[in-house]
Backbone as CSV, one residue per row, in Angstrom:
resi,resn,N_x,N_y,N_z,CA_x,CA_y,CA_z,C_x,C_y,C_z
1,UNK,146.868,115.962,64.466,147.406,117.308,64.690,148.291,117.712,63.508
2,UNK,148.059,118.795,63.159,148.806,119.629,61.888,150.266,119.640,62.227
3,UNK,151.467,119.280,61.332,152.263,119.798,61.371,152.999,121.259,61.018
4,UNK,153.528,121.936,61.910,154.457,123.135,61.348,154.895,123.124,59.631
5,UNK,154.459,124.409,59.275,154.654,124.270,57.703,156.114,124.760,57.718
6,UNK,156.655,124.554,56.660,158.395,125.658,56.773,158.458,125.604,54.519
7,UNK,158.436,126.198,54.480,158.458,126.476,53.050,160.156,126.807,52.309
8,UNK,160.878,126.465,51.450,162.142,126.930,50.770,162.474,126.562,49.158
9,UNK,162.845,127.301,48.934,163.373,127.782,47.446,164.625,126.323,47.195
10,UNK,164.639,126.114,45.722,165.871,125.145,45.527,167.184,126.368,45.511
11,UNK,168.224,125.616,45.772,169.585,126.922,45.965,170.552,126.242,44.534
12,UNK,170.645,127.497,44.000,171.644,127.089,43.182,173.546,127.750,43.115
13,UNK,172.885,128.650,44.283,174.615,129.455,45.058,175.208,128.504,46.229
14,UNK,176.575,128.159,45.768,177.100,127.386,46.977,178.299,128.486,47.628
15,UNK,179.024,127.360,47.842,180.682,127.522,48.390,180.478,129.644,49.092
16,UNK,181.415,130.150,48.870,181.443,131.496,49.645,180.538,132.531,49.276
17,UNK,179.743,131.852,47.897,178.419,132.792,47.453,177.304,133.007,48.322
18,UNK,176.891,132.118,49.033,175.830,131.916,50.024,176.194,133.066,50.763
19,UNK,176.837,134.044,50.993,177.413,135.489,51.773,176.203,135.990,51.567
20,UNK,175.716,136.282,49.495,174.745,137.058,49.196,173.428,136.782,49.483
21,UNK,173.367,135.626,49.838,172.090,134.803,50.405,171.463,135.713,51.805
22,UNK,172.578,135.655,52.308,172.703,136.078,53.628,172.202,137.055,54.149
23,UNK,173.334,138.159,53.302,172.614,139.377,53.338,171.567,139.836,52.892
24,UNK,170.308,138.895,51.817,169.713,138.902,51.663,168.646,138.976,52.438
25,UNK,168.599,137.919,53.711,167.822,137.829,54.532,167.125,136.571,54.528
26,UNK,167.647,135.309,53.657,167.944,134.067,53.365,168.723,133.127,54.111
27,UNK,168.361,131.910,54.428,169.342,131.319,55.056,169.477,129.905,54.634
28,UNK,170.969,129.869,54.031,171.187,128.305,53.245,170.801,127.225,54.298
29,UNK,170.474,125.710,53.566,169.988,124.865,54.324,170.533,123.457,53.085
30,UNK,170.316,122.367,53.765,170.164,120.788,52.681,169.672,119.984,53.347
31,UNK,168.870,119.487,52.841,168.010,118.563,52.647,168.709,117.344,51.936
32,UNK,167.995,116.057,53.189,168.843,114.578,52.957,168.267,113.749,53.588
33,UNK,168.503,112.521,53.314,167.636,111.130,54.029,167.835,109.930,53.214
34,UNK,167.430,108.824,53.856,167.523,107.672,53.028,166.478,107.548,51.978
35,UNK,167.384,107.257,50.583,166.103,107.194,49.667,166.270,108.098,49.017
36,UNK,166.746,109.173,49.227,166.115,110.984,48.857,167.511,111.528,48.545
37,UNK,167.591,112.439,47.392,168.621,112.956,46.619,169.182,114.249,47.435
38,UNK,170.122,114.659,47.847,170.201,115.473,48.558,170.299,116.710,47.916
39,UNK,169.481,117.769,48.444,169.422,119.032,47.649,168.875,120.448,48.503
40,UNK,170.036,121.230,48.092,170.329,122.214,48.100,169.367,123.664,48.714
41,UNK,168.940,124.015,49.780,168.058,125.075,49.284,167.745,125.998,50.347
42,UNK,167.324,127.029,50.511,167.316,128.107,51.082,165.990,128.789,51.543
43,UNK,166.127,128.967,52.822,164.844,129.498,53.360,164.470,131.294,53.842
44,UNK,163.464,131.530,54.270,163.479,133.180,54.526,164.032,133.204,56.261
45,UNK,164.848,133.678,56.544,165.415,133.746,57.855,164.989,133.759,59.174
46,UNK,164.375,134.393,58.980,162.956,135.445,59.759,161.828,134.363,59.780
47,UNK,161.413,134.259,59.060,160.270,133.283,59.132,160.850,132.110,59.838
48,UNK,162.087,131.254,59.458,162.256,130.170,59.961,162.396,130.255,62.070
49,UNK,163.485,131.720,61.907,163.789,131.812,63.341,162.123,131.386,64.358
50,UNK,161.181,132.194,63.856,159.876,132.400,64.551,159.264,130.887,64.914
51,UNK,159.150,130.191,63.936,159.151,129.036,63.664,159.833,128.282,64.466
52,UNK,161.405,128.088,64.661,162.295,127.419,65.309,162.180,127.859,66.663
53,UNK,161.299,128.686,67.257,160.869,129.417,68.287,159.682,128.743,68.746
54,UNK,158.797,128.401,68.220,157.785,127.999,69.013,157.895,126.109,68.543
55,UNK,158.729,125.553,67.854,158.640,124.268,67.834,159.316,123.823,68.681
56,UNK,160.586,124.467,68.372,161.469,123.470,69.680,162.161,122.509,68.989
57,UNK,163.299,121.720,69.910,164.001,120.507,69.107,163.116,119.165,69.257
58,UNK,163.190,118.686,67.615,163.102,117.312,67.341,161.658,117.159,67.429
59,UNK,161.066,118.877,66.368,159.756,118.909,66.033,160.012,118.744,64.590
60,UNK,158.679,117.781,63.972,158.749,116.991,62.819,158.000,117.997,61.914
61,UNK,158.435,118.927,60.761,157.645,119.630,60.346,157.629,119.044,58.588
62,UNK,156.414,119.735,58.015,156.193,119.542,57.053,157.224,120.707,55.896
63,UNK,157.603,120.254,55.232,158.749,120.685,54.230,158.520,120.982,53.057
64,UNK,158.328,122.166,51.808,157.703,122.269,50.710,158.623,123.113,50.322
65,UNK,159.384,122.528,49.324,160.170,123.264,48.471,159.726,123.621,47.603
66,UNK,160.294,124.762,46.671,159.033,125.638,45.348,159.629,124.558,44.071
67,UNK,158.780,124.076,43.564,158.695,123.069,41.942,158.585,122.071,42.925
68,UNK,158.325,121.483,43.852,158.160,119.856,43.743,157.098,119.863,44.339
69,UNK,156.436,120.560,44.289,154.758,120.525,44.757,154.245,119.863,46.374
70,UNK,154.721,118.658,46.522,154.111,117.465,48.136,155.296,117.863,48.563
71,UNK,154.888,118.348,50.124,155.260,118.379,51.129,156.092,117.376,51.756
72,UNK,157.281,117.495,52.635,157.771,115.516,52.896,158.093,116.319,54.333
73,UNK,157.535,114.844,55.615,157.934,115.158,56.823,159.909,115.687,56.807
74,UNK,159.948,116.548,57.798,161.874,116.671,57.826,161.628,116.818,59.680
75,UNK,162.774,116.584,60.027,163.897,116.712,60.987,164.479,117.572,61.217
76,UNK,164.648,118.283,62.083,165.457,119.498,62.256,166.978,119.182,62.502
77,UNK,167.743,118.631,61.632,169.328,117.640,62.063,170.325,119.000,63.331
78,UNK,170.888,119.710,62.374,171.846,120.804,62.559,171.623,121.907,62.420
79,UNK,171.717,123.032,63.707,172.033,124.773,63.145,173.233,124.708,63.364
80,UNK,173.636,125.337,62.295,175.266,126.379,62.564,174.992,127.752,62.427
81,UNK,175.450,128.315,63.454,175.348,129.844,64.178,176.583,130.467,63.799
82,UNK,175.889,131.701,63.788,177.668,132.665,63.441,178.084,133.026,64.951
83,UNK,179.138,132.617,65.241,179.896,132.463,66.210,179.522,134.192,67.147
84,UNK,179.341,135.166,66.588,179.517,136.476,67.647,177.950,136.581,67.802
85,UNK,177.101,136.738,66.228,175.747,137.271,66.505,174.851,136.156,66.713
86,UNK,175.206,134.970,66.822,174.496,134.001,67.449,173.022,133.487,66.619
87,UNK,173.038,134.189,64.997,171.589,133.916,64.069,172.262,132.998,62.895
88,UNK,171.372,131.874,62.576,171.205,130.267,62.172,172.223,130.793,60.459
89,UNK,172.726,130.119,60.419,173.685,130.701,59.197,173.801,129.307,58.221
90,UNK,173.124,128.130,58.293,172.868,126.965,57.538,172.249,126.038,58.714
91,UNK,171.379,125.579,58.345,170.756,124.162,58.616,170.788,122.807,57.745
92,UNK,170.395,121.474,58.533,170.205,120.220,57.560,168.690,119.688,58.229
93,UNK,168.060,119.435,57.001,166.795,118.999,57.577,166.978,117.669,56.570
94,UNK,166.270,116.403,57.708,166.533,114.879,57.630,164.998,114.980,57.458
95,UNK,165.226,114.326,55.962,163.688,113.547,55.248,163.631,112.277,56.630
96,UNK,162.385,112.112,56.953,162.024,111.059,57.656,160.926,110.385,57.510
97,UNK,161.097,109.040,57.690,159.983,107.870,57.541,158.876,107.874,58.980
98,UNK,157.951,108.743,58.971,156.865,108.656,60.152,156.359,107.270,60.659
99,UNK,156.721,106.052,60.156,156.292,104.992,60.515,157.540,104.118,61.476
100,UNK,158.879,104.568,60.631,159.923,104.288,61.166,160.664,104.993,62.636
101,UNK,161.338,104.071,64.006,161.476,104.842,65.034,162.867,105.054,64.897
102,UNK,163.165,106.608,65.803,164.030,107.156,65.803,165.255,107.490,67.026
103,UNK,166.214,106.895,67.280,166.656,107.021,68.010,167.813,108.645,68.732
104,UNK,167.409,109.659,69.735,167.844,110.331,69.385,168.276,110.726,71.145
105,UNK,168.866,112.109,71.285,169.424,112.328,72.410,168.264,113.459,72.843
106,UNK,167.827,113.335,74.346,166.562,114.459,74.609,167.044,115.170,75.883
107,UNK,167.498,116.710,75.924,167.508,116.751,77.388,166.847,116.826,78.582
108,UNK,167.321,117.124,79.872,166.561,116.310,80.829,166.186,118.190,81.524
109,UNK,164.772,118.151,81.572,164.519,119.798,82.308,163.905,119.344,83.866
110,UNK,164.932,119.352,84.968,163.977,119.688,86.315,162.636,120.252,86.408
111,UNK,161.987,119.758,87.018,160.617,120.492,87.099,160.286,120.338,89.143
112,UNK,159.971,121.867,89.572,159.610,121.059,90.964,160.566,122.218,91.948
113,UNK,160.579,121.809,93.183,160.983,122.249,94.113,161.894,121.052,94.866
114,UNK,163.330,121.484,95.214,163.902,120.176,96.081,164.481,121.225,97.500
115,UNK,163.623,120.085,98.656,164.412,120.628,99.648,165.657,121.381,99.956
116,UNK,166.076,120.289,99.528,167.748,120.381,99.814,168.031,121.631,99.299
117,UNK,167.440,121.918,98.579,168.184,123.154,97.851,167.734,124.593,98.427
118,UNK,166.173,124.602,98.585,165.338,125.606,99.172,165.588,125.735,100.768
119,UNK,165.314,124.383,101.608,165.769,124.755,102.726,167.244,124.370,103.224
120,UNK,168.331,123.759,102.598,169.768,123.336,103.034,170.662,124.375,102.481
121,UNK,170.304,124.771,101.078,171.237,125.694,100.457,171.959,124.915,99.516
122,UNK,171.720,123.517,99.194,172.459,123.399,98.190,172.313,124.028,96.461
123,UNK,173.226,123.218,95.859,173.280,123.393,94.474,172.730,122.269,93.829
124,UNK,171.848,122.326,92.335,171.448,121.499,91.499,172.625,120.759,90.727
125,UNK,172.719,119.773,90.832,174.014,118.927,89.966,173.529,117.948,88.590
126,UNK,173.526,118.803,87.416,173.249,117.457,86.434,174.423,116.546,86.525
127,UNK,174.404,115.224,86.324,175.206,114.605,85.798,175.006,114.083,84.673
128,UNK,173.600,114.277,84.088,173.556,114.127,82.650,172.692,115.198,82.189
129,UNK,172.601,115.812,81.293,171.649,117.088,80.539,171.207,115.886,79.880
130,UNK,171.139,114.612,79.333,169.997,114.213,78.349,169.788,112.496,78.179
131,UNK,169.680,112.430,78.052,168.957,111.033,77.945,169.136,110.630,76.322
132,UNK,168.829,109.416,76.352,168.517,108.434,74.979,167.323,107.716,75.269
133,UNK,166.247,108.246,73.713,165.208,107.897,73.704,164.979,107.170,72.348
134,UNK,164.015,105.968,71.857,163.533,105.994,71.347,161.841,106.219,70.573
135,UNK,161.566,106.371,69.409,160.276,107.053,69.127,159.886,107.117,67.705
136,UNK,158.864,106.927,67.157,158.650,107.304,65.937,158.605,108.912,66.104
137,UNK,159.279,109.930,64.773,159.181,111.031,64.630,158.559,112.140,64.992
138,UNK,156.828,111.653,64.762,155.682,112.569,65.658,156.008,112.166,67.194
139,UNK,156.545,111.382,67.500,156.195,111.522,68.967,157.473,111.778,70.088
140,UNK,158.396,112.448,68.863,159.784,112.512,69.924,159.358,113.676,70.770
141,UNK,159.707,113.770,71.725,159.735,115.025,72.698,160.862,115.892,72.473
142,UNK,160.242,117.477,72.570,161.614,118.414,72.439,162.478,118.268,73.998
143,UNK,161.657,117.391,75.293,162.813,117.865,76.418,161.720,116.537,77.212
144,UNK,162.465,115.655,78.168,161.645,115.212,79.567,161.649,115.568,80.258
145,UNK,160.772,116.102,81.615,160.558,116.373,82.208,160.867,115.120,83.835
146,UNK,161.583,115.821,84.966,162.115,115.270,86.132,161.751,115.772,87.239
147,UNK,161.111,115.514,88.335,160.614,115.895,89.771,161.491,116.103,90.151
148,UNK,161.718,117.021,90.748,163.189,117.202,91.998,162.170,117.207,93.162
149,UNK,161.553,117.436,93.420,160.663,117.523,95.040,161.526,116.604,96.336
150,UNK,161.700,115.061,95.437,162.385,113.870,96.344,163.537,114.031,96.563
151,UNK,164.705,115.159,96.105,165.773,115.574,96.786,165.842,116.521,97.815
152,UNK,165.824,115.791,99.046,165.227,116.630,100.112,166.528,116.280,101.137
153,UNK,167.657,115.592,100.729,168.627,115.442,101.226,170.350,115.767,100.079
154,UNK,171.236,115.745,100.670,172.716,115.912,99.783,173.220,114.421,99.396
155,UNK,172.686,113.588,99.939,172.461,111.802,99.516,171.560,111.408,98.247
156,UNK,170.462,112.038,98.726,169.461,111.911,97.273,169.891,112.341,96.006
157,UNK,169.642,110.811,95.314,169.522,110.119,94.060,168.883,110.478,92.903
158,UNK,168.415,110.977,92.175,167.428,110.847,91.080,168.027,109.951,89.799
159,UNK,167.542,108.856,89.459,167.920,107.874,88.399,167.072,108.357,87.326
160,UNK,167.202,108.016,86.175,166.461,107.673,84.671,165.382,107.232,85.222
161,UNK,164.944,106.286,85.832,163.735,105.605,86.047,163.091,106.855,86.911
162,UNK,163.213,107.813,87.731,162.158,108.696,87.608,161.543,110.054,86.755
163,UNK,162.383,109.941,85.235,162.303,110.594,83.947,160.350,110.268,84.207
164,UNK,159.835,111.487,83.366,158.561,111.341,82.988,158.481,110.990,81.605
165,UNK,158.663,109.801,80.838,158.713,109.464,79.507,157.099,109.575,79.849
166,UNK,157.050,109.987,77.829,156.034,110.326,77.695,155.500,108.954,76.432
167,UNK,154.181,109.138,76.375,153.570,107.642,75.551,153.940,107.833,74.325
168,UNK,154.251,106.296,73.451,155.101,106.436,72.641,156.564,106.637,72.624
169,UNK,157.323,106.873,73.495,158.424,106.945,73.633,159.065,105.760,74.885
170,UNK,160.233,105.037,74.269,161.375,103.639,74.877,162.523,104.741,75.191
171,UNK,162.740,104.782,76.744,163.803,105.156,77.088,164.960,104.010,77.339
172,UNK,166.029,104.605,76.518,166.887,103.584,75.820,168.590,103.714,77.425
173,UNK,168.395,104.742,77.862,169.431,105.015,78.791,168.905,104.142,79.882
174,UNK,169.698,103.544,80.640,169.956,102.707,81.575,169.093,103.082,82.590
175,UNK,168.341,102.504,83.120,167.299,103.289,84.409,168.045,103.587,85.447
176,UNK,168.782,103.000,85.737,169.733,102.760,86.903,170.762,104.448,86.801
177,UNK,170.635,104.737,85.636,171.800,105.676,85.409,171.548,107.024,86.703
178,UNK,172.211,107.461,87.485,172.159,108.591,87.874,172.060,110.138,87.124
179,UNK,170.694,110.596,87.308,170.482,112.004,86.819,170.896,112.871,87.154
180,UNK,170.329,113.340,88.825,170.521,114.671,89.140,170.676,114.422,90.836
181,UNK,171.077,115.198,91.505,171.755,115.385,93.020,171.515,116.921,93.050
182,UNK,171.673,116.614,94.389,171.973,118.307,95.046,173.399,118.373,95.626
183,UNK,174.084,118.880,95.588,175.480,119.482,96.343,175.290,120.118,97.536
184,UNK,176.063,119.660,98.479,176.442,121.160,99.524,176.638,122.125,99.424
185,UNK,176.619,123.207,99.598,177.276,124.820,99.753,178.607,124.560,99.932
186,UNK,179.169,125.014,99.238,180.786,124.890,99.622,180.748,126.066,101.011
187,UNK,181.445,126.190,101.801,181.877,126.822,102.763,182.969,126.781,103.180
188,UNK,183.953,128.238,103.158,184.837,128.896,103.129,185.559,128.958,104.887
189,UNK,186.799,128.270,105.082,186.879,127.803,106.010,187.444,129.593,106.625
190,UNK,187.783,129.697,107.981,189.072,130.536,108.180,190.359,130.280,108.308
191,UNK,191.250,131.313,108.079,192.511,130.709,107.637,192.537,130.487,109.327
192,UNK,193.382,129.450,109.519,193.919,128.927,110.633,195.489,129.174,111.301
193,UNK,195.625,129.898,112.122,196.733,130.206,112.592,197.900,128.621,113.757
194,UNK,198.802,128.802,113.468,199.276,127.543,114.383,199.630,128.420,115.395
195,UNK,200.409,127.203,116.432,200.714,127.867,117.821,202.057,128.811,117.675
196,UNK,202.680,128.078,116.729,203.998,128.345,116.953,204.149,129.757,116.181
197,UNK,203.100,129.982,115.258,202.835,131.219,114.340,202.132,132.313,115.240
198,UNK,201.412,132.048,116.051,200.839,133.285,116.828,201.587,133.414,117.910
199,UNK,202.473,132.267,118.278,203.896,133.037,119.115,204.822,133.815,118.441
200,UNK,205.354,133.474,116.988,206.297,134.645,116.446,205.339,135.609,116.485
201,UNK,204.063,135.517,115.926,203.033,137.211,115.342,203.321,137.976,116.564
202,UNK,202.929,137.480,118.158,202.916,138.190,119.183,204.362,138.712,119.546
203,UNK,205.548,138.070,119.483,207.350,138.170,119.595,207.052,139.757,118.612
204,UNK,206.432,139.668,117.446,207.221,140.254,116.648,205.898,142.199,116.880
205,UNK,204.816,141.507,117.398,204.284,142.603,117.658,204.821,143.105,118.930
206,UNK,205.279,142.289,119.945,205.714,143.136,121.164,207.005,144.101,120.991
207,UNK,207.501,143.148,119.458,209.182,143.914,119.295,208.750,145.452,118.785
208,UNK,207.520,145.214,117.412,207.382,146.545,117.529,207.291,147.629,118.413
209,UNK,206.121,147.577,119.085,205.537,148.367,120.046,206.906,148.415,121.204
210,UNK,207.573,147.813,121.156,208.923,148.334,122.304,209.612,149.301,122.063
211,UNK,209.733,148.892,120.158,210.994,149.889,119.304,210.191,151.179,118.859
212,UNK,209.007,151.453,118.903,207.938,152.715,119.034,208.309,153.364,120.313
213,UNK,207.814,152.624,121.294,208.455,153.537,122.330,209.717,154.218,123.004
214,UNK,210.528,153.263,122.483,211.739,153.758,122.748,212.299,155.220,121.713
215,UNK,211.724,154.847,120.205,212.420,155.921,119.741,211.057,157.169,120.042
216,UNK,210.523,156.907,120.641,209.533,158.087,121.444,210.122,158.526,122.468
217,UNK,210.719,158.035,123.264,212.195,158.463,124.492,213.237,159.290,123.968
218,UNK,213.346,158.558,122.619,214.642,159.153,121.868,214.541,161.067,121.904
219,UNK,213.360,160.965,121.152,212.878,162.280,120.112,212.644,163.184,121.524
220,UNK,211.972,162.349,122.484,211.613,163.449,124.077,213.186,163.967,124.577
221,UNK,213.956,163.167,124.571,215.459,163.428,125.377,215.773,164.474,124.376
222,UNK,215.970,164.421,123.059,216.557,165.543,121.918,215.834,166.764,122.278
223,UNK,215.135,166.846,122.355,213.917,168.033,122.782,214.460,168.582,123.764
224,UNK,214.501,167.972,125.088,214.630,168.431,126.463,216.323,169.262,126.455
């Protein structure tokens, strides 16, 4: 199977220059790995986003910078995002050895229907979003996949060991580890009155309604 192409220019603007990059419609990046000189360089923005859109994390793409002619597998390491508009403002892509395995963090996506939740009302509880996997490069997964169907109670368990690892891939997290649960509905008690409190409430409502009527006597006698 073909890898994703991603194509970039060598960069020779660093430090607060990369602004003009920017606005260009460019987006700084570096390139690094064992073995491999680390260098500098810049991609078309737009193109990459589309790209970073249909691969997904901890897809192994093919890498071709302009003058060095061969392509070298990379890694998608790091985006850094501009904090308000939320579009990729530098990346690091990790030269990688396709023969060599990779140890990395994958998160964990429910798949399924759980009782508990559909007919009890609870809530979905990660206690972990991801796992530790190992894998050679082509075969890391962008996400594993988890049945919820078997949480059909607020007791039920889901461990690592019912992760759907996929072939080629050593799940390195503890099987035993607890994944995912369902919660109860929290439910909102009523406030609770004591005895001795709905004897003053009633003392103090009878006092009203006495001192109403009386100055209703009052205002009738002034009249008359």
């Amino acid at each position: 199977m073909a890898r994703p192409q991603l194509s970039a220019e060598p960069r020779a603007v660093v430090g607060k220059k990369v602004a003009t990059l920017r606005r260009a419609g460019r987006l700084p990046g570096v390139v690094y790995g064992a073995g491999v000189e680390s260098q500098a360089i810049s991609l078309d923005l737009r193109e990459f986003q589309i790209l970073h859109r249909h691969t997904g994390r901890h897809a192994v793409l093919d890498l071709t910078v302009a003058g060095d002619g061969k392509p070298q597998p990379v890694l998608l390491q790091t985006i850094q995002e501009h904090p308000i508009s939320r579009l990729p403002i530098h990346i690091d892509l990790l030269v990688v050895n396709l023969q060599e395995e990779m140890t990395v963090d994958v998160p964990v996506v429910a798949v399924g229907e759980a009782p508990a939740i559909d007919k009890l009302g609870g809530v979905l509880l990660h206690l972990h979003d991801a796992v530790v996997v190992r894998a050679k490069p082509d075969d890391l997964p962008s996400s594993i996949e988890i049945d919820i169907s078997a949480l059909d109670s607020f007791e039920s368990v889901l461990h690592a060991s019912d992760l759907r690892i996929p072939d080629g891939v050593t799940l390195l997290t503890d099987a035993d580890e607890p994944i995912l649960r369902v919660q109860a509905p929290r439910v909102e008690e009523e406030p609770t009155i004591e005895a001795g409190e709905e004897a003053e409430a009633a003392t103090a409502e009878a006092g009203e309604t006495a001192a109403a009527e009386a100055s209703a006597g009052d205002e009738g006698s002034s009249e008359s």
